[in-house]
C-alpha positions in Angstrom: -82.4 10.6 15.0 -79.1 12.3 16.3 -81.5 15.0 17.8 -83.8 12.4 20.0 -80.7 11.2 21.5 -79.5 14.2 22.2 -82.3 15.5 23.9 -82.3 11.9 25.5 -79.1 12.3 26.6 -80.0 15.7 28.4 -82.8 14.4 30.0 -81.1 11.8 31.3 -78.1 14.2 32.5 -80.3 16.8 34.3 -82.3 13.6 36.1 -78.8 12.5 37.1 -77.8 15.5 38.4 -80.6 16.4 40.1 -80.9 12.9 41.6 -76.9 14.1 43.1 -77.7 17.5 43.7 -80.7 16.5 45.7 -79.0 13.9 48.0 -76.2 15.6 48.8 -78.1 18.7 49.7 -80.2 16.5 52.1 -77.9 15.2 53.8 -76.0 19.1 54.2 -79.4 19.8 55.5 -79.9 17.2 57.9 -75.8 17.6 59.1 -76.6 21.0 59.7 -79.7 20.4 61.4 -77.9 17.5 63.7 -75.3 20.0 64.4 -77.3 23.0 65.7 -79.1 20.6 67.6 -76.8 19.1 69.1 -74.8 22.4 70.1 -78.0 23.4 71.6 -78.4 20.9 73.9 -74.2 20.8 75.1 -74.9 24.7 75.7 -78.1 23.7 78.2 -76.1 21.0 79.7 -73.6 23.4 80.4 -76.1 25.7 81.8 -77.6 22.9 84.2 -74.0 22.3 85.2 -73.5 26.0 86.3 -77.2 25.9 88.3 -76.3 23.0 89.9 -73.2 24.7 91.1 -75.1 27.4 92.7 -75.9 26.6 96.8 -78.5 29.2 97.4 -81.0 29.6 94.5 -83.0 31.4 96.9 -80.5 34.3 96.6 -80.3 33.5 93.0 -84.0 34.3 92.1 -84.6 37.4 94.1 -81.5 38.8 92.7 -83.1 38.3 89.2 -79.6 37.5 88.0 -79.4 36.3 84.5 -76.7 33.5 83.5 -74.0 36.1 81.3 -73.2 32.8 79.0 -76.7 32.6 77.8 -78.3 35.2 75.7 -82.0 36.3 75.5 -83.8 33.6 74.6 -82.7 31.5 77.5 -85.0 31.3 79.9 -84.7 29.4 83.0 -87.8 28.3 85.2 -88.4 27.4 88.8 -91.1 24.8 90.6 -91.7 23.8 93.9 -92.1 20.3 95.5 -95.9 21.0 94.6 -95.3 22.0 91.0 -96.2 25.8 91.4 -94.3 28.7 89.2 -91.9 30.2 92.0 -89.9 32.2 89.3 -88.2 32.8 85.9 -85.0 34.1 85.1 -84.8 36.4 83.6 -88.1 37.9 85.3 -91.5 38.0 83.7 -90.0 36.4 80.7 -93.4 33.9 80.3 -97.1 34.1 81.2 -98.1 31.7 83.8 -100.1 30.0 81.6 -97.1 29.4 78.9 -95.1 28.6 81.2 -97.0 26.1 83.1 -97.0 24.0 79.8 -93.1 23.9 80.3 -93.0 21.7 83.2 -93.3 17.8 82.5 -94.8 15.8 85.3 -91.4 13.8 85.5 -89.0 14.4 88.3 -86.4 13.1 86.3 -84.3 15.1 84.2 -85.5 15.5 80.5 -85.1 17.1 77.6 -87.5 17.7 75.1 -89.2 20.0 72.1 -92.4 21.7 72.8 -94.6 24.1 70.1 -96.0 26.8 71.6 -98.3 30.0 70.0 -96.3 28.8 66.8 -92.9 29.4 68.6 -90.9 26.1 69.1 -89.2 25.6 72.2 -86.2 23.4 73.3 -86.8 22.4 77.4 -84.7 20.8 79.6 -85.7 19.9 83.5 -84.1 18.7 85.5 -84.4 18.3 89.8 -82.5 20.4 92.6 -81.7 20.4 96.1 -81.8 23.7 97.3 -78.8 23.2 100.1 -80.2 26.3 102.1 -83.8 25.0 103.3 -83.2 21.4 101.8 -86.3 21.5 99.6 -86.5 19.9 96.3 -86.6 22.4 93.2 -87.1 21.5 89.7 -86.0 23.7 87.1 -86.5 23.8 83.4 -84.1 25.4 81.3 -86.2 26.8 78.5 -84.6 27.9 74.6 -86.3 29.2 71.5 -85.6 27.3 68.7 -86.6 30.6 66.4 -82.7 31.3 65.5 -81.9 27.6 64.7 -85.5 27.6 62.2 -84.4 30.6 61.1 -80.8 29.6 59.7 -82.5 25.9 58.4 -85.1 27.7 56.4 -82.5 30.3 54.9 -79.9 26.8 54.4 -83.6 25.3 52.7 -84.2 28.1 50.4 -80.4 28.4 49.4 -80.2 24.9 48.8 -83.7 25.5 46.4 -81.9 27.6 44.8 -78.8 25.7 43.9 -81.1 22.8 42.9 -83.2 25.1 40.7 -79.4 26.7 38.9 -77.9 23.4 39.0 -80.6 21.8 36.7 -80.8 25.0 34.5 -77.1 24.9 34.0 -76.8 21.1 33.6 -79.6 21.2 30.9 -77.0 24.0 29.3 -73.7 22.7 29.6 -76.3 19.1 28.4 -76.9 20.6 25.4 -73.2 21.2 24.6 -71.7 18.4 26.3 -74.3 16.0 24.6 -73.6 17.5 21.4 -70.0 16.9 21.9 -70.2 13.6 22.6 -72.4 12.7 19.7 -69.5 13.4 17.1 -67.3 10.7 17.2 -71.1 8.4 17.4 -71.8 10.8 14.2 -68.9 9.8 13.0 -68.7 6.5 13.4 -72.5 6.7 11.7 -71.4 8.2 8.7 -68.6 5.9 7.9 -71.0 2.8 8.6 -73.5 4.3 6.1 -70.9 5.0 3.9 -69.3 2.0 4.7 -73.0 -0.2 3.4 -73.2 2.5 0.6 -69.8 1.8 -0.8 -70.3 -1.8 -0.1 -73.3 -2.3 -1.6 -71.6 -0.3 -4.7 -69.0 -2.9 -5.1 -71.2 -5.8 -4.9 -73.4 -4.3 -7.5 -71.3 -3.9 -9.7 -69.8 -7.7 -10.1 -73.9 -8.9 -9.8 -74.2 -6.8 -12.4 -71.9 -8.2 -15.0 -72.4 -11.8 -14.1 -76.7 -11.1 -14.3 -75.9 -9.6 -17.9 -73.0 -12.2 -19.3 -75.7 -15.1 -17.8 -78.5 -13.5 -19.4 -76.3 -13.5 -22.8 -75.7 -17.4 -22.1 -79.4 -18.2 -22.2 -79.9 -16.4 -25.4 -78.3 -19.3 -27.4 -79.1 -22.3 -25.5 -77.6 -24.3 -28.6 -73.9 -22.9 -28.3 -71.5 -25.5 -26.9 -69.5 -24.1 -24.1 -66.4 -23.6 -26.1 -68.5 -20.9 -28.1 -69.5 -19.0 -24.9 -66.5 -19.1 -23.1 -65.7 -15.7 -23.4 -69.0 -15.5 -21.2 -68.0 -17.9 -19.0 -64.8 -16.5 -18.5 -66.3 -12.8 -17.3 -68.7 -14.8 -15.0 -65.8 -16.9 -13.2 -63.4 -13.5 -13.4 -66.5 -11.3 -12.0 -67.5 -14.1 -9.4 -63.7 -14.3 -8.2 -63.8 -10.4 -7.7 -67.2 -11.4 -5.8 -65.7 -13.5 -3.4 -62.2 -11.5 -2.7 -65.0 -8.6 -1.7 -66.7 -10.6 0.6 -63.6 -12.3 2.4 -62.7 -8.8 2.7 -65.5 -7.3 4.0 -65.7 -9.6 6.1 -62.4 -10.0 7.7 -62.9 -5.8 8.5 -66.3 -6.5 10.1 -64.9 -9.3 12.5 -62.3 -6.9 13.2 -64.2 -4.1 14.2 -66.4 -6.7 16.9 -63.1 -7.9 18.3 -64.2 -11.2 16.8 -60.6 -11.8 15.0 -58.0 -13.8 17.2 -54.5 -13.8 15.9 -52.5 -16.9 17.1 -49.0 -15.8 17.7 -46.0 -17.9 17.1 -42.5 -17.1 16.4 -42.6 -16.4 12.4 -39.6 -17.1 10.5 -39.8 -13.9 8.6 -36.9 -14.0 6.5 -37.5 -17.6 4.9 -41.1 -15.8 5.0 -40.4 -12.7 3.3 -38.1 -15.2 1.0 -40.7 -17.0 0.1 -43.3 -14.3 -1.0 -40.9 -12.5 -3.3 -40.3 -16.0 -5.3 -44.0 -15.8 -6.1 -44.1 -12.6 -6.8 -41.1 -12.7 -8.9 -42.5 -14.3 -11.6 -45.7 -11.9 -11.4 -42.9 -9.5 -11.8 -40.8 -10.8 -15.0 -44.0 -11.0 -17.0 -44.4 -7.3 -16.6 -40.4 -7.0 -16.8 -39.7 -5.5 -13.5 -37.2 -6.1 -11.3 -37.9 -7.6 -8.0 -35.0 -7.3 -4.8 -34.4 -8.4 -1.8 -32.3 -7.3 1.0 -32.8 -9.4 4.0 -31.0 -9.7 7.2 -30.7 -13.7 8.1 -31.7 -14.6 11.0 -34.8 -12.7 11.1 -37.7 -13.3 13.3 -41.0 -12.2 14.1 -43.6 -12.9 16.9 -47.1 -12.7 15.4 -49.5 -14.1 13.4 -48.1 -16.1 10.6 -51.1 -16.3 8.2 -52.3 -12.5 8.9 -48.2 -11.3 8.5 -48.3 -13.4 5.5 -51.8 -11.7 4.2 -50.2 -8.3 4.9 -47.2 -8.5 3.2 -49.1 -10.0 -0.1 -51.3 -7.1 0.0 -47.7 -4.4 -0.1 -45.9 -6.4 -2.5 -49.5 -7.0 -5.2 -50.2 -3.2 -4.5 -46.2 -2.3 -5.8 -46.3 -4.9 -8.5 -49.6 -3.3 -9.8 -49.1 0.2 -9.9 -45.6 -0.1 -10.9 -45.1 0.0 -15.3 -42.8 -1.9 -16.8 -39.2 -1.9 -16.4 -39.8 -0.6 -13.1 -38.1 -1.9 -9.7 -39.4 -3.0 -6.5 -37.1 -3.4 -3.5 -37.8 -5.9 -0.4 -36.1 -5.3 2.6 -36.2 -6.4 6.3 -33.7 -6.2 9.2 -33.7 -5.6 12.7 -33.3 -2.1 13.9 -33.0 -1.2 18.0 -35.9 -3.1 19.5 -37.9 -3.2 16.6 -38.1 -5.9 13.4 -38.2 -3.2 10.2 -40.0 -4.6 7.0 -40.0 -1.8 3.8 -41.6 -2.3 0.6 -40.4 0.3 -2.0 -41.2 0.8 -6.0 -40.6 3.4 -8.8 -44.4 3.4 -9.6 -46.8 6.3 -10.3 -46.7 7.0 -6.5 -50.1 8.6 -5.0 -50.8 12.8 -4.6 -50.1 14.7 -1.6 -53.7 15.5 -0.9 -54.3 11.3 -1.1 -52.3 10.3 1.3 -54.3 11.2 4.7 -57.3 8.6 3.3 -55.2 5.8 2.1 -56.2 3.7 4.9 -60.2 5.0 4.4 -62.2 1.9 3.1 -63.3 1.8 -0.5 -60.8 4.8 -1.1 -59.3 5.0 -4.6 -56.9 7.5 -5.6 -56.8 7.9 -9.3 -53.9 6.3 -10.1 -53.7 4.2 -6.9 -56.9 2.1 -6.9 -58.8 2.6 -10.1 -61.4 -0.4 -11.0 -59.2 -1.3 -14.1 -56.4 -3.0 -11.7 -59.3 -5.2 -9.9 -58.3 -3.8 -6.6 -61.5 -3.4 -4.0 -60.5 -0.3 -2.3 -60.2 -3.2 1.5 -56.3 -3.9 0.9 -54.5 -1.1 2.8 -57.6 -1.4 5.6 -56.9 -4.7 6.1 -52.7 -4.0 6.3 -53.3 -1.0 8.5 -55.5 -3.6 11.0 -53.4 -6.1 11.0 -50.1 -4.0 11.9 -52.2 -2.3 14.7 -53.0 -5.7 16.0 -49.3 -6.8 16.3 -49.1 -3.3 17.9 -46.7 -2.1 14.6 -46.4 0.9 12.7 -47.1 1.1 9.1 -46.0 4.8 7.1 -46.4 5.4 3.8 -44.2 7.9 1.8 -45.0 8.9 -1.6 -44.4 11.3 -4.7 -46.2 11.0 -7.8 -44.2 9.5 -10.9 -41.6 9.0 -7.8 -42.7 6.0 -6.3 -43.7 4.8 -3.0 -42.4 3.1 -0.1 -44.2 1.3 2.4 -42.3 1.1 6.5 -43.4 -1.4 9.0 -42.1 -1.5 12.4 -43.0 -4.0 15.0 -42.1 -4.7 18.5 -39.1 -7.2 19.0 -39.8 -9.9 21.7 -37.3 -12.8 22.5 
């Protein structure tokens, strides 16, 4: 699949840049072209300027002299009132015949392109009054075009050229550049298959159970209820486990399509904070562990109240659940500089080194961290990680194992 796109993608870059590579060239080529024409035709109008200056062109034509700003392939041509050849400058430079074809049968002054024997010409003609006999004498003003076709086919084939390298090294640097842009999508691929994989994993197992323990129900259709309740009680405790998945899973996928809004209010956070370790304290003396609070009062918060209030019950039930008995876990919150700091710290088992950089990867269990046993889903510290980077918070986790760990939140202080 990867590889169709990838050749997709090339395609599509080489088209592009052949599409940019092509105008711009044509419009160098038709600037260029513009530009040699038009200096071609200021040159001739010079050159009628400096004819028209001359009062004897009489003198002029049996001197043969040749205009010293014009080079070679000027030509300039003479006809009478009656539209005969009376001479060229420089001498003999056309046949009669060509140069019959140069005169126009206006008396005006024009300027034109003719193609001759293959040879392309620029003409200009223009009238004169010859201020010695006080005749009229028209005289063209004749250029080969051969230098100016000359440089435009050399600018064509050079600009051939560049096309032709251009789309051989776009299809290249394609290649690579596609490739390089098709990680992160490859990326983001792989996680969403492992994502459904480890998904579909965790609602198996759950279906499972409760297909098994139901099946097991129907097998004595005579019991009462009290005498399958062991039964009954996997399938409510399984379907519980069922449901915490989905909320889960779900809550990440809205998050992912930007579907989530958080409502933001001022949060009370140490009434809050307050509040959540009463609950949890007597979670915590059935396991005798000792749950504290340090708590700077007032303490405020601008957020999200029900998604700060989900975030800080998924801390403190992740320290009350890998922490053994007679352990500690320490609650604190306070405002430091322009930040509100929130820490949640226990003597548990702590998590390895080599586990900390995929803490925050969905369905990731350490061995001690997240094992099945505890009934934890592997979505927790997700969830926590989204929800601080949606207040635009810090969360960082420090850890040693048999230590303990200690979870730091740091979010932006507004008034």
């Amino acid at each position: 699949m990867f590889n169709n796109i990838r050749r997709k993608l090339v395609i599509v870059n080489a088209v592009v840049f052949l599409l940019v590579i092509t105008v711009l060239s044509s419009l160098l080529y038709i600037h260029m072209r513009y530009r040699l024409s038009h200096d071609m035709d200021e040159m001739m109008r010079q050159a009628e300027t400096r004819v028209q200056s001359y009062h004897n062109l009489s003198e002029l034509l049996r001197s043969n002299y040749s205009d010293p700003q014009q080079d070679e392939r000027t030509t300039y041509l003479f006809w009478n009132e009656q539209g005969q050849l009376i001479g060229q400058l420089p001498a003999q430079s056309f046949s009669l015949d060509i140069a019959i074809q140069f005169r126009a049968p206006e008396e005006k002054v024009t300027l034109r392109t003719l193609t001759l024997d293959k040879h392309s010409y620029r003409v200009m003609q223009f009238p004169n009054r010859n201020q010695s006999s006080s005749k009229i004498v028209t005289i063209g003003i004749v250029r080969s075009l051969e230098d100016i076709e000359s440089t435009l086919h050399n600018l064509l084939w050079d600009i051939a050229m560049a096309i032709i390298a251009g789309v051989v090294i776009s299809v290249i640097a394609g290649f690579f550049l596609a490739g390089r842009a098709l990680i992160p999508i490859r990326n983001s691929w792989d996680k969403q298959q492992r994502f459904v994989a480890d998904a579909s994993h965790e609602l198996r197992t759950p279906t499972a159970i409760i297909h098994a323990q139901t099946e097991l129900l129907l097998r004595h259709p005579t019991h009462s209820i009290e005498q399958e309740s062991p039964h009954i009680a996997v399938i409510l405790k399984e379907s519980r486990r069922m449901n915490r998945l989905l909320d889960d899973l779900l809550t990440l996928a809205r998050s992912d399509s930007n579907q989530l809004q958080i409502q933001t209010s001022i949060i009370p956070l140490n009434s809050l904070l307050l509040e959540l370790t009463g609950q949890f304290q007597l979670l915590a003396s059935t396991k005798e562990i000792v749950l504290l609070s340090d708590l700077q009062e007032p303490l405020s918060l601008w957020g999200d109240e029900g998604r700060i209030r989900q975030l800080l019950i998924i801390l403190l039930d992740n320290a009350l659940k890998f922490t053994p008995p007679s352990g500690r876990i320490e609650v604190a919150g306070r405002y430091q500089s322009n930040h509100v700091y929130i820490s949640v710290s226990d003597n548990g088992c702590g998590i390895a080194e080599d586990e900390l950089p995929h803490i925050f990867d969905r369905f990731y269990r350490g061995d001690k961290i997240r094992s099945r046993s505890e009934g934890g889903t592997g979505l927790g510290l997700s969830i926590a990680q989204w929800i601080v980077d949606v207040h635009g918070g810090v969360i960082r986790i420090e850890s040693k194992v048999d230590q303990g760990t200690k979870v730091e939140l740091l979010f932006p202080r507004k008034k």
